[in-house]
Structures are given as structure tokens and as C-alpha cells.
N, C-alpha and C positions, 0 to 999 in steps of 0.2 A: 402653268397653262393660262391662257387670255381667255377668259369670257367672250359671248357673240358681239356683245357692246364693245368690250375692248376691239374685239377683232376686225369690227365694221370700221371704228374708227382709225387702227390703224392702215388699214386699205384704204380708206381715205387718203389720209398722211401722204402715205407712198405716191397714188394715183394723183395728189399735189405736189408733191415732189419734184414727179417727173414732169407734171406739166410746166412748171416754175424753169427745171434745164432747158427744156424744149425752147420756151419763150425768151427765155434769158441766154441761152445759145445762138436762138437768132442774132437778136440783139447784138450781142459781141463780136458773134462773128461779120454781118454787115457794116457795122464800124471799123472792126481791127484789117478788113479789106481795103475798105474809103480809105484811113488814115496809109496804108502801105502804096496805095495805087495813087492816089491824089495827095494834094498838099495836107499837111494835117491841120486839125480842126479842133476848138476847144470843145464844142460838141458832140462831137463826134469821139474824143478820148473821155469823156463823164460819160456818153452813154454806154462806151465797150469796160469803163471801170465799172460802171454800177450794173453791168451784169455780168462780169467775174465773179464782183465780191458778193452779188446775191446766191450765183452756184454754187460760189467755198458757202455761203451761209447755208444754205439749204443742205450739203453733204453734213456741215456739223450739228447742225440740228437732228439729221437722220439718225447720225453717228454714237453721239449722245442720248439721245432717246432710245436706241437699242439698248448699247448698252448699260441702263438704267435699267431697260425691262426685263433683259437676259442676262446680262452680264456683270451685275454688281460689285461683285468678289472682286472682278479686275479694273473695277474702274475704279474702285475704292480705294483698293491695294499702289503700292509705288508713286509714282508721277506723274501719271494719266489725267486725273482731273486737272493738276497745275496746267500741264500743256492746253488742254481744253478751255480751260480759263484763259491764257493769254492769247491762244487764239481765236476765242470767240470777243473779247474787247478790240484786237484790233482789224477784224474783219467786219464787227458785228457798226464799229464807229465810223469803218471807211465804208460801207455801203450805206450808211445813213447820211454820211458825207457826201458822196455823190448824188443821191437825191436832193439832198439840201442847195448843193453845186447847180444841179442840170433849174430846180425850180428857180432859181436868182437867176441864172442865164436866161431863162422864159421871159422872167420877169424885166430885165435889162431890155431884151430883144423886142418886145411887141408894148407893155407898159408906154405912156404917156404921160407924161408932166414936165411943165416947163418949169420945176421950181430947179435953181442952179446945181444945187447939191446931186438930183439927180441925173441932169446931163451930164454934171462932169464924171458919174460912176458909168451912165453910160458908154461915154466918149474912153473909158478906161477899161473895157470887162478885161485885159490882158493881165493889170495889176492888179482887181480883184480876184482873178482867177488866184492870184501867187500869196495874197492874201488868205485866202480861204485853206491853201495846201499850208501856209504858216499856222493857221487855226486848228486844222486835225494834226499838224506836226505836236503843239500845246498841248491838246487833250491827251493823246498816248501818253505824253511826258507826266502830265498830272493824274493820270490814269494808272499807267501799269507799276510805278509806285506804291500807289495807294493798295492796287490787288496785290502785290506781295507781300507786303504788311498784312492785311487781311490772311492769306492764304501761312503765313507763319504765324499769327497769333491765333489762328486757327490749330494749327500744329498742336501747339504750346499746351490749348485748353482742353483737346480732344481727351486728354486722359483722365478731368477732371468732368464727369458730366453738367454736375452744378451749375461752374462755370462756363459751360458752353450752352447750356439752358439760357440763361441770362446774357450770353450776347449776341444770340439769336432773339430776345426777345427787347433787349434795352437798345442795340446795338445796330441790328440789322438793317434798319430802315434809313439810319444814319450811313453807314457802308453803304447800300444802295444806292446813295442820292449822290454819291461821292462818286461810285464808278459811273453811275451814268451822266454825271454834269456835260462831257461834252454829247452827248447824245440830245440831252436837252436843252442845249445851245444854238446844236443844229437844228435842232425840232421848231425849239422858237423863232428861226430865222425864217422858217418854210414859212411859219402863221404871219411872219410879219409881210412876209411879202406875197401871198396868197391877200391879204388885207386890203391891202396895194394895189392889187391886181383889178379887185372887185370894185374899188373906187375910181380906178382909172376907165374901167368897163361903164360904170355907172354917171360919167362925165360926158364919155364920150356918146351912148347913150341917149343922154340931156343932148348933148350939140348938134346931135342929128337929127333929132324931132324936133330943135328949134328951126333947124335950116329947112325943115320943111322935106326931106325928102324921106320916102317911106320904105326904102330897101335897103338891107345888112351891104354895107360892103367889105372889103378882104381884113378891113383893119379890125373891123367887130368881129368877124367870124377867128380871125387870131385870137383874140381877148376870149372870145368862148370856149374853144379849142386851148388854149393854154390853163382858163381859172378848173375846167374841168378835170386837165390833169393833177391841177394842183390840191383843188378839192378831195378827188379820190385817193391823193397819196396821202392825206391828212385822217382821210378816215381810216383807209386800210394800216395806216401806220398805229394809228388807237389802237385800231384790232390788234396787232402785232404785238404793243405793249398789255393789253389784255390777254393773251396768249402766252407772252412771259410768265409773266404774273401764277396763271395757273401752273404751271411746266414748274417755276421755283415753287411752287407751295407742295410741290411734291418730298421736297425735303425736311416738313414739318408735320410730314402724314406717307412717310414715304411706303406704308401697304396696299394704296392707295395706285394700282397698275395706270386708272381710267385718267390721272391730272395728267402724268407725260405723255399720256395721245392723244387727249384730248388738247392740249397744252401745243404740241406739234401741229396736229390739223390746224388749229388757230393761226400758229405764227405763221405759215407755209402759206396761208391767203393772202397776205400783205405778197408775199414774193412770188409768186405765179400774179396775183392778181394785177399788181399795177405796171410787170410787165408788159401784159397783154393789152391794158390801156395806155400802153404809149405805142405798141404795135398796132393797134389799130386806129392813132392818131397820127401814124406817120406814113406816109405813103412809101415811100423808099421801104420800110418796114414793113407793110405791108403786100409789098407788092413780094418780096424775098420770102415772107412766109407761106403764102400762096403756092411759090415754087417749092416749097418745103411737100409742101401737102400735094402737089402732084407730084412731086418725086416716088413721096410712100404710098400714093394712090396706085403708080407705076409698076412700083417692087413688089405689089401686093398682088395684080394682077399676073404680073411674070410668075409668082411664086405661083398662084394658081394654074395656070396655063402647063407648068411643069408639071402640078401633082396630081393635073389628069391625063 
């Protein structure tokens, strides 16, 4: 049985959960229309990828947190955790990938500098694009190696405590930084060009209070509108990795019910959260989720209207 603590934060969890489908359903589904009705768009396929791969994230995180808190015996038992491991690297890499993806295209798209290097990436985002799907192609390759390794010298030592004491304590940190290299490739990329953003905001800026004129126009309010979204995926992504963090430390205290739901609410903020902040910076997005919400404001009324 869960505790009140437990049990408030696993209602949390859930009630992030669904919020995070909700928003990242919009998302996808206003995309994967655009792309089938109109000519397709590299935009438009990052946004309906990165809220796919945020709802497969969101189901595995639920999935696993259950059964961690209910269902041990079975998760422990057979092939289950394997599975959950290879599908949480390469869902957990291509939804960081997409973000990574959509913040470069921001960046390409509104960004200013005349230095060559970057017009010519500008004048290119079709090859960048094919670049960047080369780069999560690399990571999985470097990646799901390395976790099977892991996951069979794991095997290996489970019989031996000793030994599995010690490479969880000598070892782990090292495995860690190994599967997550491409995560933190793409993560650096978002800082460098967040970096970028703010310097070209900061220029442009300077050039308009030198010419004298005292009102934002469309290109600044782009620059604000884009470092916003780039800021908030930088922090909510911290949060996410801080959220990890607690959720694995449950397997070094695994009596311990309150780290995987607490561990969950955590990570579940990054994926509700920064949905909703590109929903309500995009107008197309917004305008569809509005319709969402009088649709259920509708079904709700009809349902009442029936039950009296």
C-alpha cells in the first residue's frame, strides 16, 4: 500500500501524464494533417516527431513506474526490463533529438549574422536537416551496444553480490555517461545555439536604439518568441534530468516507493510543460487547441443536458 505522500504524488504523475497526451496530441495531430493536406514541411514533421516520441515517453515512464511500484516480481523476472531499456534509449534519444532539431531550425530561421559560415547553413537547413538524422542514426549505433554490454555483464554478476556492489559503485557513473553521450550532444547543441540566439537578439537590439527608432518590430519580437522557447526547453530539460536521476536512485534504495513518483512527476514536467509552451507560441496551435476545448466544453454540456 502507498502512503498519502505517495499517493498525492502519484496523482500528480497521472494528472501530468495526461496533460503532456493532451498537448502533445494536439501537436502531432495538427502537423501529421498540414504535412498530408499540404506540401510537407521540415517543421512541421520535427513538430508531429517530437510529439509522438514525447507520448511513447510518457506511456514508458508511466509503464515502468507502475510496474516498479506494483509489480516487481514481473518486471524483474524474464526480458522485460531488456525491452524497456532498448526502448527507452531509443525513444528517450529521438525525442531529445527532435527538440534539438526543431531549436536549430528556430535558430536558422529568425537568428542574424552575416558571418559566412552561417549563411551558408542557413541557405542549406535541407542538408542540415539530413545531417542531424546521420547524428541520431550514430548515437543508437554507439548507444544500444554499449546497453547490451551493460545489460549482459549485468547478467553475468547478478549472482555474485559482491560484484555487483562494485559496479554499481565503480562503474555506474561511467555506463551512465556512455549511454547518455548522444543525449548530451544533442543537449549541447540546443546551449550552443540558445547562446547564439541571445547574441543575435542582443545585436540587433544595439542596432535599433542606435537608428534611433523606439518600437519592437516583427524581427525582434521573433528573436523573443523563439530565445523563450529555447530557454524554457533548457530548463525544463534540467528538470527532466533531475527527475531521472531521482527515479534511478531508486535502485540503490529500492524500499524507497516516494523516488519513482516522485522521480515521475519530475520527468513528466519537461513533457507536458514545454509542449504547452510551443502551443501557446504558435498560433496555428493554438488556435486547434481552443477548438479542442470547446469541443469538450460541448460533450460536456450534451452529456448534462441528457442526465437531466
Amino acid at each position: 500500500m502507498l502512503s498519502v505522500v505517495e499517493g498525492i504524488f502519484l496523482f500528480v504523475a497521472i494528472i501530468e501524464s495526461i496533460l503532456g497526451v493532451l498537448g502533445n496530441g494536439i501537436i502531432g495531430l495538427v502537423n501529421c494533417i498540414d504535412c498530408v493536406k499540404n506540401k510537407f514541411s521540415i517543421l512541421g514533421f520535427i513538430l508531429a516527431g517530437l510529439a509522438i516520441s514525447r507520448i511513447c515517453l510518457i506511456w514508458l515512464i508511466i509503464i515502468n513506474g507502475f510496474m516498479l511500484l506494483f509489480s516487481q516480481d514481473t518486471y524483474y523476472s524474464g526480458n522485460l526490463i531488456e525491452y524497456i531499456s532498448y526502448m527507452w534509449v531509443i525513444i528517450n534519444q529521438s525525442s531529445i533529438w527532435f527538440a534539438t532539431s526543431l531549436n536549430i531550425f528556430y535558430f536558422l530561421k529568425i537568428a542574424n549574422f552575416s558571418h559566412y559560415v552561417f549563411l551558408w547553413l542557413k541557405s542549406r537547413i535541407n542538408r542540415i536537416f539530413s545531417l542531424l538524422v546521420g547524428s541520431l542514426l550514430i548515437s543508437w549505433l554507439l548507444t544500444l551496444p554499449q546497453l547490451v554490454k551493460t545489460i549482459n555483464d549485468h547478467k553475468m554478476k547478478t549472482r555474485n553480490t559482491t560484484c555487483q556492489f562494485k559496479m554499481v559503485k565503480s562503474e555506474y557513473f561511467i555506463h551512465q555517461v556512455l549511454l547518455n553521450l548522444g543525449v548530451i550532444f544533442f543537449f549541447t547543441l540546443s546551449l550552443i545555439t540558445c547562446f547564439l540566439l541571445i547574441v543575435s537578439l542582443w545585436r540587433h537590439n544595439r542596432q535599433m536604439q542606435s537608428n534611433a527608432t523606439g518600437f519592437k518590430d516583427t524581427n525582434t519580437e521573433a528573436h523573443v518568441k523563439a530565445m523563450k522557447v529555447l530557454i524554457s526547453f533548457i530548463i525544463l530539460f534540467a528538470v527532466y534530468f533531475i527527475g531521472l536521476a531521482i527515479e534511478i536512485s531508486y535502485f540503490a534504495v529500492p524500499e524507497n516507493k516516494l523516488l519513482v513518483i516522485f522521480g515521475m512527476t519530475t520527468t513528466t514536467i519537461y513533457l507536458w510543460g514545454h509542449s504547452f509552451i510551443l502551443i501557446l507560441g504558435n498560433s496555428k496551435l493554438k488556435r486547434a487547441s481552443l477548438r479542442v476545448l470547446q469541443q469538450l466544453k460541448c460533450c460536456e454540456k450534451g452529456g448534462n443536458l441528457r442526465a437531466t
